[in-house]
N, C-alpha and C positions, 0 to 999 in steps of 0.2 A: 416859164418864168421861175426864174431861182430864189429865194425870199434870202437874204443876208441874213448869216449868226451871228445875232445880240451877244455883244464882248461887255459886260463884265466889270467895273472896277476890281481893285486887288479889295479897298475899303469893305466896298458892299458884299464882295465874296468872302471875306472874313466872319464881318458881322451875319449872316448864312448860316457859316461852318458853323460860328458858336451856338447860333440857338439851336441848332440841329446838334449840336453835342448833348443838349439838354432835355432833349423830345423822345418819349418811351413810345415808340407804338403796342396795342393793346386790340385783342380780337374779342369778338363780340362775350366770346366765355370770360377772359379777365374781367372787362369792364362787369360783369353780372356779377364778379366776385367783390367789387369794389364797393367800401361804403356808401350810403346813399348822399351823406352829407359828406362836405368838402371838399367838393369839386362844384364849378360850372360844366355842365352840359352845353355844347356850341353846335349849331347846327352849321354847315358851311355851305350846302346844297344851296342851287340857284334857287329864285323867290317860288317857283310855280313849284318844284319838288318838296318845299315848305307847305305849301299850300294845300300840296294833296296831301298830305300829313308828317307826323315828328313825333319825336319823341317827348314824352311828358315834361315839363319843366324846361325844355332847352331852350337853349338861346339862339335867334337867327340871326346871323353875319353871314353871307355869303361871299364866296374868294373872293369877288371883285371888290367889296367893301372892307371886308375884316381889316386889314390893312389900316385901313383910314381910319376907322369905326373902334377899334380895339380898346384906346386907352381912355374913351369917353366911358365908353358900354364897359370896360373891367377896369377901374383904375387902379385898382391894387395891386400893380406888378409883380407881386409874388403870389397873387391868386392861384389855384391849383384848377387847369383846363382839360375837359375830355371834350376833343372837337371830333368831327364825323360825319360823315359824305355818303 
């Protein structure tokens, strides 16, 4: 059985490109050089990888939520995010 490829608006894949023009990736040594304040900490891991443990202070969203969840749980749109899996 062949699963169909999920097409895409031109809209939704704009809106994409842009936040992804905006997103720094960071390996475990940056983030350790990074202030401890002014950033949220985001956990994205699924609930049970939560559970068996995290990082001090972060915050749980997970993929399937974050989405939804984002602009309740951070409303300040220009908040500065380190998320991590």
């Amino acid at each position: 059985m062949t699963i169909p490829h999920k097409v895409h608006s031109p809209g939704f894949l704009a809106l994409v490109n842009d936040a992804k023009s905006r997103i720094e990736e960071v390996d475990i040594a940056a983030y350790q050089t990074m202030p401890c304040e002014g950033h949220l900490l985001i956990d994205v891991r699924e609930d049970h990888e939560w559970a068996a443990g995290h990082a001090a202070g972060a915050i749980h969203m997970s993929k399937g939520t974050i989405e939804r969840d984002i602009e309740t749980r951070v409303p300040d749109a220009s908040a500065k995010m380190v998320l991590y899996c």
